[in-house]
TORSE-177875 format. One record per residue (C-alpha): residue in three letters; x, y, z. Coordinates in steps of 0.5 Angstrom, whole numbers, m for minus. Example, Ala and Ser with C-alpha at 12.3 -4.5 7.8 and 13.67 -1.06 7.14 Angstrom:
 res  east north    up
 Ala    25    m9    16
 Ser    27    m2    14
! end
This chain:
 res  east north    up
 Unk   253   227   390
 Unk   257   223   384
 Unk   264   222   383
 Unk   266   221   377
 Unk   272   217   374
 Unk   277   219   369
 Unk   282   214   368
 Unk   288   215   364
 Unk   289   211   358
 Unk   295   207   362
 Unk   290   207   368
 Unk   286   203   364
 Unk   291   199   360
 Unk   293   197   367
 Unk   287   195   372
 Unk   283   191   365
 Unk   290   188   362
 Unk   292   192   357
 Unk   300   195   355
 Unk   300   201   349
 Unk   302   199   342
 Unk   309   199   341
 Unk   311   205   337
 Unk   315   200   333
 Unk   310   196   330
 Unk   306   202   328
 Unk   300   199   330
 Unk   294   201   334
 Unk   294   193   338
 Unk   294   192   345
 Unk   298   186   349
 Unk   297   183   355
 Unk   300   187   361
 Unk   304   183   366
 Unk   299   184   372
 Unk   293   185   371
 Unk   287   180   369
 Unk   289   174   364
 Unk   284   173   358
 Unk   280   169   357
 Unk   278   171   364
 Unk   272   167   368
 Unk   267   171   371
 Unk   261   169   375
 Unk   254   171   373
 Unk   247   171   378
 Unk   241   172   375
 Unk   240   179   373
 Unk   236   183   377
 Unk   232   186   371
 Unk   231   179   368
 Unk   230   175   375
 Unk   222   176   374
 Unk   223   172   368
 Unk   229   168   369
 Unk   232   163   376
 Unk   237   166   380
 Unk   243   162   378
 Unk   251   163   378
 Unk   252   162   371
 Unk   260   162   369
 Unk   262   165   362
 Unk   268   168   359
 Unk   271   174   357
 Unk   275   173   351
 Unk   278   179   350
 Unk   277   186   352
 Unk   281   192   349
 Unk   280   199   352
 Unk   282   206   349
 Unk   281   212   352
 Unk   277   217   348
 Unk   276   223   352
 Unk   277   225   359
 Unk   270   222   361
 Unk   268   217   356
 Unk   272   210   355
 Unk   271   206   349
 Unk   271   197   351
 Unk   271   192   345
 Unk   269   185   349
 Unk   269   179   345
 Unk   265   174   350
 Unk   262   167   350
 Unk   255   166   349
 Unk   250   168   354
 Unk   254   173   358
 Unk   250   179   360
 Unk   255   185   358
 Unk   251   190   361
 Unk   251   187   367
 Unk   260   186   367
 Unk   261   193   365
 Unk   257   196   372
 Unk   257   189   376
 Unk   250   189   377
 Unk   251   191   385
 Unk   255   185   385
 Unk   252   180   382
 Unk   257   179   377
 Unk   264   178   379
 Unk   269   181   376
 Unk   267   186   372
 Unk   269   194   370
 Unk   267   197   375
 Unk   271   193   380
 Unk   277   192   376
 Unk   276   199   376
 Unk   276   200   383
 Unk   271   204   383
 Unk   267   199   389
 Unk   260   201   387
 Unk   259   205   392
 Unk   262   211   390
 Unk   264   212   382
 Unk   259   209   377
 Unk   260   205   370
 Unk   255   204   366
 Unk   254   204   358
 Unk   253   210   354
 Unk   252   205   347
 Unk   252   198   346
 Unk   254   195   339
 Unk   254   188   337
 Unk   258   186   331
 Unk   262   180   328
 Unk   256   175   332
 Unk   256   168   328
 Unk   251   164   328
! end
């Protein structure tokens, strides 16, 4: 069997760190919420395990700069993260059986024992070399 998430736009602002736009502004930008993760946030990365034949197993620390969550339908949620060099995203987003930590899945609270977080579609832009 499979649970499925289906997180509420202020579930979401407030588990990844995020208030909604004030109405006054007219803008679609997100502010810091009082109570969740403070960005940049650290996270702790252990190889991962779909590069650990190539790769030794280390902890690496990396950052997350700025995450940005919206609500797109019921099931389906957009991030826009913004991270230091060599961090590896996929593994953030769904833990890497908690391998890195934090990640999505466990701000979430979905544990990785029951409700799954994975990526649909991965885009790079704005990389500067």
């Amino acid at each position: 069997w499979s649970c499925n998430v289906i997180p509420t736009q202020s579930y979401l602002n407030d588990k990844l760190g995020f208030s909604p736009p004030s109405s006054d502004h007219g803008s679609d930008a997100m502010t810091p919420a009082k109570s969740a993760p403070h960005y940049p946030l650290e996270i702790a990365q252990s190889t991962p395990l779909r590069v650990l034949h190539r790769r030794s197993s280390q902890i690496r620390k990396r950052h997350i700069l700025s995450l940005v969550a919206t609500r797109l339908s019921s099931h389906w949620f957009l991030l826009r993260i913004s991270t230091s060099a060599g961090t590896y995203v996929k593994e953030f987003v769904h833990g890497d059986c908690g391998r890195t930590s934090p990640s999505v899945s466990s701000m979430l609270g979905s544990g990785g024992s029951c409700c799954k977080t994975d990526i649909y579609w991965l885009d790079c832009e704005g990389i500067d070399v």
